[in-house]
C-alpha positions in Angstrom: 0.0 0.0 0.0 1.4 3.5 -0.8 2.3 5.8 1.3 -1.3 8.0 2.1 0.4 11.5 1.8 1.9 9.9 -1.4 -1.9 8.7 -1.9 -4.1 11.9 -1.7 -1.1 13.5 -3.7 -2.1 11.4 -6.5 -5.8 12.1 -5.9 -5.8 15.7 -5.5 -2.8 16.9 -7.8 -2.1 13.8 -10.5 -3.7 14.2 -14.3 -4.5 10.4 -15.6 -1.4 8.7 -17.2 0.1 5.1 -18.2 0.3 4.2 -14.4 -3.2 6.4 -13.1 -6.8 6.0 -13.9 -9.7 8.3 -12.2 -13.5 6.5 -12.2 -16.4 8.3 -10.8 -17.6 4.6 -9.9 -17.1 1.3 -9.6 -17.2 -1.2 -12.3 -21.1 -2.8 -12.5 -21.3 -6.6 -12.9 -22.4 -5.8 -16.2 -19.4 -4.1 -16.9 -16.9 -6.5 -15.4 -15.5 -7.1 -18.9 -14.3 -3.3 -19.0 -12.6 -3.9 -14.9 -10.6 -7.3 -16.4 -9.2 -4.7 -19.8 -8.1 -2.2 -17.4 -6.3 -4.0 -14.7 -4.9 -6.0 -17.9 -3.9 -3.1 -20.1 -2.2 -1.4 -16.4 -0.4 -4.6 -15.4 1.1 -4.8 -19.2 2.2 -0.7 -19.1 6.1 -0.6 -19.6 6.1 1.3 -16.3 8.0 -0.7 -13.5 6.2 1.3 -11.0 3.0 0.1 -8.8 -0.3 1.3 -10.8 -3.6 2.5 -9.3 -7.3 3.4 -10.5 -9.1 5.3 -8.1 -12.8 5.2 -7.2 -14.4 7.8 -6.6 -12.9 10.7 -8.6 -14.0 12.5 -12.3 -11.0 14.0 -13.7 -13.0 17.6 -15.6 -11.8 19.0 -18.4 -9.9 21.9 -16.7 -7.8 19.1 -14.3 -10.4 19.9 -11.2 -11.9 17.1 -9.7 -15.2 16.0 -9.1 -15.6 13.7 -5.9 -18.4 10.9 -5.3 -18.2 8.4 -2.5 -18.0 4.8 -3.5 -20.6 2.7 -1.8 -21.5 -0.9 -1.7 -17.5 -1.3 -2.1 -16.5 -4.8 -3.3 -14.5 -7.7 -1.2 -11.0 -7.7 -2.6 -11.0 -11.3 -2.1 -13.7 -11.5 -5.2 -12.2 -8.8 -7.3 -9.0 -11.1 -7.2 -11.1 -14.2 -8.1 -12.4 -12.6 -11.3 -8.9 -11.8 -12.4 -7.4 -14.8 -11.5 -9.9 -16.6 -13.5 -9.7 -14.2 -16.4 -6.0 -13.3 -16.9 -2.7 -15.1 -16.8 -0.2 -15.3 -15.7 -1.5 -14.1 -12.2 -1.3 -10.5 -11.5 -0.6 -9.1 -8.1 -3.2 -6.6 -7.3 -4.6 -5.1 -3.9 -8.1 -3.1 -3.2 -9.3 -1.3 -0.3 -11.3 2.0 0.9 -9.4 4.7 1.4 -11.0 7.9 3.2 -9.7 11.2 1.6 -11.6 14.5 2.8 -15.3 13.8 3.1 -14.9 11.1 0.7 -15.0 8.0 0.7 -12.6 6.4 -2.3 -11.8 3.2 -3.2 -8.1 2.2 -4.5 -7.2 -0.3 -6.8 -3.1 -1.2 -6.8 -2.0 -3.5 -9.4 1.6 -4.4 -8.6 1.8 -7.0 -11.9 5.3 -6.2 -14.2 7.6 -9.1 -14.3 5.8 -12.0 -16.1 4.2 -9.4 -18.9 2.7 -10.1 -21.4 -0.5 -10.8 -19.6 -3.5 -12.0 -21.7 -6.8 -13.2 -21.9 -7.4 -16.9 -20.5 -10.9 -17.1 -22.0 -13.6 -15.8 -23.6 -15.5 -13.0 -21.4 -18.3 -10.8 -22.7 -16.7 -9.3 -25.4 -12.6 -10.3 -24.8 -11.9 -13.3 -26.1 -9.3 -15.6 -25.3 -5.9 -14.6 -26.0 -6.4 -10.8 -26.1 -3.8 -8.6 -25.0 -4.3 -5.4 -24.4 -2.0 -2.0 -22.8 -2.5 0.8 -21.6 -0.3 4.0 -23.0 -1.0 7.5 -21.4 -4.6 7.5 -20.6 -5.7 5.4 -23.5 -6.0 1.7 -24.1 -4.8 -0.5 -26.6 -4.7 -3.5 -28.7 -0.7 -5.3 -28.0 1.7 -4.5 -30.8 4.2 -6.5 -32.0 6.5 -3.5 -31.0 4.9 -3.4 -27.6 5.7 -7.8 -27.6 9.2 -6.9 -28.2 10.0 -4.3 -25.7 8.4 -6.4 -23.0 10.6 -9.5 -24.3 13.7 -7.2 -24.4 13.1 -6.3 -20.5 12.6 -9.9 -19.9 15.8 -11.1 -21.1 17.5 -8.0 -19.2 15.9 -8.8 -15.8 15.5 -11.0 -12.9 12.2 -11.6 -11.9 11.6 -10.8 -7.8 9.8 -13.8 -7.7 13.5 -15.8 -8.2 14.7 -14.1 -4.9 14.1 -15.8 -1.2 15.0 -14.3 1.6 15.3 -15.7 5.3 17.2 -16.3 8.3 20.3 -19.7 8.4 21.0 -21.7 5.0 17.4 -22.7 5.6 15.7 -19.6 4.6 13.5 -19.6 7.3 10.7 -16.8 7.9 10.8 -16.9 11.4 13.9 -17.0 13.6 13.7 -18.1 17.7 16.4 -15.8 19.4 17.0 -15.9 23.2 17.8 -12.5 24.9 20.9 -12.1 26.7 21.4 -11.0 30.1 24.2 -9.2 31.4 26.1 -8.3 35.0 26.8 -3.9 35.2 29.6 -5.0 37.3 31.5 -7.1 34.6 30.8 -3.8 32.4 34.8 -2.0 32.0 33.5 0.6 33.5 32.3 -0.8 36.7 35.4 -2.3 37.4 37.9 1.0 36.7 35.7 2.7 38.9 36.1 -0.2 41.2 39.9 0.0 41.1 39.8 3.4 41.5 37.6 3.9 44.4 39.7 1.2 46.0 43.2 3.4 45.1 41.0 6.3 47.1 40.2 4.6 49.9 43.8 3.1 50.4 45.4 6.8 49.8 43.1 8.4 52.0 43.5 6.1 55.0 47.4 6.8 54.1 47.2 10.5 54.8 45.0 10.0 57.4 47.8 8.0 59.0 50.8 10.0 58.3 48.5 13.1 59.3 48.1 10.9 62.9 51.7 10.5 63.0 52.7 13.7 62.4 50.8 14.7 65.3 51.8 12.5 67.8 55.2 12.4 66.5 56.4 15.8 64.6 60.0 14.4 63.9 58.5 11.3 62.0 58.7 12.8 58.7 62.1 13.5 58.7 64.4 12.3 56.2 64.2 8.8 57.0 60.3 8.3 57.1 60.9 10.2 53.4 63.3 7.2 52.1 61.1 5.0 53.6 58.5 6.0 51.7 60.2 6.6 48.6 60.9 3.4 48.9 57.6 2.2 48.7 56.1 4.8 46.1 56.2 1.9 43.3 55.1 -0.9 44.9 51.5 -2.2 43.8 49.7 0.4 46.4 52.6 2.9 47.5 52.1 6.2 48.5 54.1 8.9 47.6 53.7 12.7 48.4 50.1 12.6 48.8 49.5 10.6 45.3 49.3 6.4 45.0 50.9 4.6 42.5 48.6 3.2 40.2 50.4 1.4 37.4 52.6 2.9 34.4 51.5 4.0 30.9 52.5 3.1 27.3 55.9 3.9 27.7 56.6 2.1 30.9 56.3 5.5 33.1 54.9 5.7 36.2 51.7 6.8 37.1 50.4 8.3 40.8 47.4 9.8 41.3 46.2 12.4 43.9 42.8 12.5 45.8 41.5 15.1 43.7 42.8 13.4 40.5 41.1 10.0 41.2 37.9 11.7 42.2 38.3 13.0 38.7 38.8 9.7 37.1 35.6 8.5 39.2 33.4 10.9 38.3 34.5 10.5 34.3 34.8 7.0 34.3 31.5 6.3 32.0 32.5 8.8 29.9 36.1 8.0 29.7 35.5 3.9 29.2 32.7 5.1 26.9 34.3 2.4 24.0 35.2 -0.4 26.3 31.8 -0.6 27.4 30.4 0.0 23.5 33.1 -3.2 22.8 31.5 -5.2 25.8 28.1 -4.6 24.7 28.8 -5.5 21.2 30.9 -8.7 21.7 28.7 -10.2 25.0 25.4 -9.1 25.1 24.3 -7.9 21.3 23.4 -10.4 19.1 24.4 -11.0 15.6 21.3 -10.2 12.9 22.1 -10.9 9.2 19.6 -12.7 7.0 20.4 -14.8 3.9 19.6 -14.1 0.3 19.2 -16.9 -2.4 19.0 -15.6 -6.5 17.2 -18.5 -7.8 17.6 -16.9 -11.4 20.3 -17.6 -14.1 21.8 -13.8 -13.7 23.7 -12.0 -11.3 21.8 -9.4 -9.5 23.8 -5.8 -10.0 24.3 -2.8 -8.0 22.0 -4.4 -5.3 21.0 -1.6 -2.3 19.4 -3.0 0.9 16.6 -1.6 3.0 15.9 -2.9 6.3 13.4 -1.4 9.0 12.9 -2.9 12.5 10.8 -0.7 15.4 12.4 0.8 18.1 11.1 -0.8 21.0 12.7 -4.3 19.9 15.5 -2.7 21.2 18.7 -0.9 20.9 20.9 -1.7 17.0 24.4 -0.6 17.0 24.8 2.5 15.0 28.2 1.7 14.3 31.0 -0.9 14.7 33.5 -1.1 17.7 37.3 -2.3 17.7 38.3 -3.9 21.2 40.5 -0.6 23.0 44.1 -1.5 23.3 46.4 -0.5 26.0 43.2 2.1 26.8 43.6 3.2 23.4 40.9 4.1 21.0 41.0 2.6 17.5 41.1 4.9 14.8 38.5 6.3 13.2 39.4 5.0 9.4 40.0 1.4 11.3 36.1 1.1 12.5 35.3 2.0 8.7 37.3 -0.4 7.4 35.1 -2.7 8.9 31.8 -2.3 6.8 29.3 -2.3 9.0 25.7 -1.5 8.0 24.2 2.1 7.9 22.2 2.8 10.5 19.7 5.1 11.2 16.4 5.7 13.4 13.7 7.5 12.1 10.6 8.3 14.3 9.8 4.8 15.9 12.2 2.6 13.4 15.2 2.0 12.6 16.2 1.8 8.9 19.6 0.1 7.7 20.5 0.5 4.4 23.9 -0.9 2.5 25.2 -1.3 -1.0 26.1 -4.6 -1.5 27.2 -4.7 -5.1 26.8 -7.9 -7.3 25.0 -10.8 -5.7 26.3 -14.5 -7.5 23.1 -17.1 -8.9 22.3 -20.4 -7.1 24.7 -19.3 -4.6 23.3 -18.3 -0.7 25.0 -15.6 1.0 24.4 -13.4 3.9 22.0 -10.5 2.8 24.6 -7.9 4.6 28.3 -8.0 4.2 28.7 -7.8 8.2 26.0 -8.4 10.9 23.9 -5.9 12.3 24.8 -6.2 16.2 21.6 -5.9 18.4 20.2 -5.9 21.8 16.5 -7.2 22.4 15.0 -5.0 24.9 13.8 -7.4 28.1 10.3 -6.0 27.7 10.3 -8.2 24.1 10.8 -10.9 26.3 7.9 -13.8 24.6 7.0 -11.4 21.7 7.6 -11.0 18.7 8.5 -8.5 15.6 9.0 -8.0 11.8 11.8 -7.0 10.1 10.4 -5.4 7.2 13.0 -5.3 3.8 13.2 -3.6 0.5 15.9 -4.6 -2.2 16.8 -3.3 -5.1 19.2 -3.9 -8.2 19.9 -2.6 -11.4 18.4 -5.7 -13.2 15.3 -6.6 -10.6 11.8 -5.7 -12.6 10.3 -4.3 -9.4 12.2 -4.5 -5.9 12.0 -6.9 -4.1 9.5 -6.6 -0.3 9.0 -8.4 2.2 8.3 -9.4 6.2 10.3 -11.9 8.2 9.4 -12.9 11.6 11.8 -12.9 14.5 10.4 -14.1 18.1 12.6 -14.0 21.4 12.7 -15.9 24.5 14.7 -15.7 27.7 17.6 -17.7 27.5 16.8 -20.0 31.0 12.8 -20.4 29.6 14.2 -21.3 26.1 16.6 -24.0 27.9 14.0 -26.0 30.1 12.0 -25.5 26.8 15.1 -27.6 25.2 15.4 -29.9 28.1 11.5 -31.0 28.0 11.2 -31.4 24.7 14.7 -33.6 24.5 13.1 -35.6 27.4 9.4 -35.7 27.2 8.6 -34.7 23.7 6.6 -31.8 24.8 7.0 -28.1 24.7 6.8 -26.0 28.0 4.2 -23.2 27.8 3.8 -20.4 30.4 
């Protein structure tokens, strides 16, 4: 179904053409013959887009419009049934009301291209079997030998959608089980630095609370020799030296010692500062790889091939972008994480939408649909639910892209395993 602002654009703005017919009414049963010529001479237009003819609407001489309400509208269910059983091959059509001011319209979307021509399977109040006809501009037409041609030409030049499956493992499934992860915020590399630092800051500060003790009771004890002592002692795992604790060394083998101040600093930065060690954790222990397979049943290659993908929001969070693991507390470089490939990723209003360029897919040969995973986290609320991951693709040599839904349900990990361990044992599944 198109778009509805994309919709009442067409209905309030569009002149007819080869892809858009205006009737103040539905067809009659008497004049069913003249419904099965349209949707015939639409489906065979060499226009790749979807085409429509709108119920409802009298196109007037000066491009206003005249609206009348459709009533009585028709079950698409029989409207397919009549074309089914007057034209092959089948044509891919869809019908339904659509509302549009005060009006009420009805929409007819024929989505037929590919397996043009389409003709006449029998004789039908006037059309008899065989007839082809086409619609050019806002006029219909008797099939040409040059119309044969051009429509044999794309043919040759294309891959029917139909040839394409999509799905999740080499199995091409529809529907893929996934258990959601669950994770610890103290294993996160964050949690921990700011662990190890607010363990440094409690050791220094009972240090200077000592020596400040000692002082007191004892002004000479910081004389030279307490000095050595300490000095001593300033690079030993938790030594202390002028007020600052020893903490480790840095790239180049160099100590490191921290004041109070300067680890209260580190505390109070830590998410920030760990921001990409904790991006690396999530990504490599709780996300979950997503990447569907593609299989080109055809005899051609499949060219400059683009991918859409849209999942909602609330199934969770989908990496935006691709992390390296930080070495040494050092951030990969930028051109490094784009080496990588990873899918682009954006969120608009409650989906998100991941698009990539895939270049030439091979025939009779399955392949991931992406070149690199998408790396997601199911939200625990999606916990025994379900969602679709809607896709578009497109290629250079595909008649009309390619859509589609698949499935993708997720369960607890510990539910999913008594699930496994019943089912191994008894033979039946475990329902809550």
């Amino acid at each position: 179904m198109k778009n509805l602002e994309e919709l009442d654009y067409l209905i309030e703005s569009e002149l007819e053409n080869t892809r858009l017919d205006f009737k103040r009414e539905f067809y009659h049963k008497e004049k069913y013959n003249e419904l099965i010529k349209d949707v015939m001479a639409m489906a065979n237009a060499h226009v790749e887009d979807t085409k429509y003819i709108i119920f409802g609407v009298k196109l007037l001489e000066d491009g206003s419009r005249f609206f009348h309400s459709v009533q009585n509208i028709p079950d698409q269910a029989n409207i397919e049934q009549l074309i089914h059983n007057n034209i092959e091959p089948t044509i891919e059509l869809s019908f339904y009301p659509h509302k549009f001011k005060d009006h009420q319209l009805a929409i007819l979307e024929i989505q037929g291209f590919n397996d043009r021509p389409y003709i006449s399977k029998k004789d039908y109040r006037g059309i008899n079997a065989g007839d082809s006809v086409i619609r050019k501009g806002s006029t219909t037409s008797t099939m040409s030998r040059d119309d044969l041609d051009k429509i044999y030409s794309y043919s040759s030049n294309t891959i029917n959608p139909h040839k394409i499956e999509v799905g999740f493992d080499e199995n091409l499934e529809t529907v893929l089980e996934v258990n959601a992860k669950r994770y610890n915020t103290e294993d996160l590399p964050s949690s921990k630095e700011k662990k190890f630092y607010e363990e440094k800051l409690r050791i220094l500060k009972e240090h200077i609370q000592e020596e400040d003790r000692k002082n007191k009771t004892n002004p000479l004890s910081n004389v030279n020799i307490e000095r050595i002592v300490n000095f001593g002692r300033m690079f030993s795992e938790n030594g202390v030296h002028d007020k600052k604790i020893y903490i480790g060394t840095d790239n180049f083998g160099m100590p490191i010692r921290l004041s109070e101040e300067e680890l209260k600093g580190r505390i109070a930065n830590v998410t920030e500062t760990y921001f990409e060690d904790d991006a690396y954790f999530f990504q490599e222990n709780v996300a979950q790889n997503l990447n569907p397979y593609i299989l080109n049943n055809s005899d051609k290659f499949l060219e400059d091939v683009y991918i859409e993908l849209y999942i909602s929001t609330e199934v969770g969070y989908i990496f935006t972008e691709h992390y390296d693991k930080p070495v040494n507390g050092l951030v990969p470089a930028l051109s490094d994480r784009l080496s990588y490939m990873y899918p682009n990723v954006e969120i608009d209003g409650d989906k998100y939408v991941i698009t990539e360029s895939i270049g030439t897919i091979r025939h009779q040969l399955k392949d991931t649909l992406l070149i690199n995973p998408l790396k997601i986290i199911y939200s625990s609320e999606m916990i025994g639910k379900s969602f679709m991951l809607d896709y578009e693709l497109h290629a250079k040599n595909l008649g009309d892209p390619l859509k589609g839904s698949l499935e993708i349900k997720i369960h607890e990990w510990i539910y999913s395993l008594i699930n496994f361990i019943i089912v191994k044992w008894h033979g039946e599944p475990y329902h809550k």
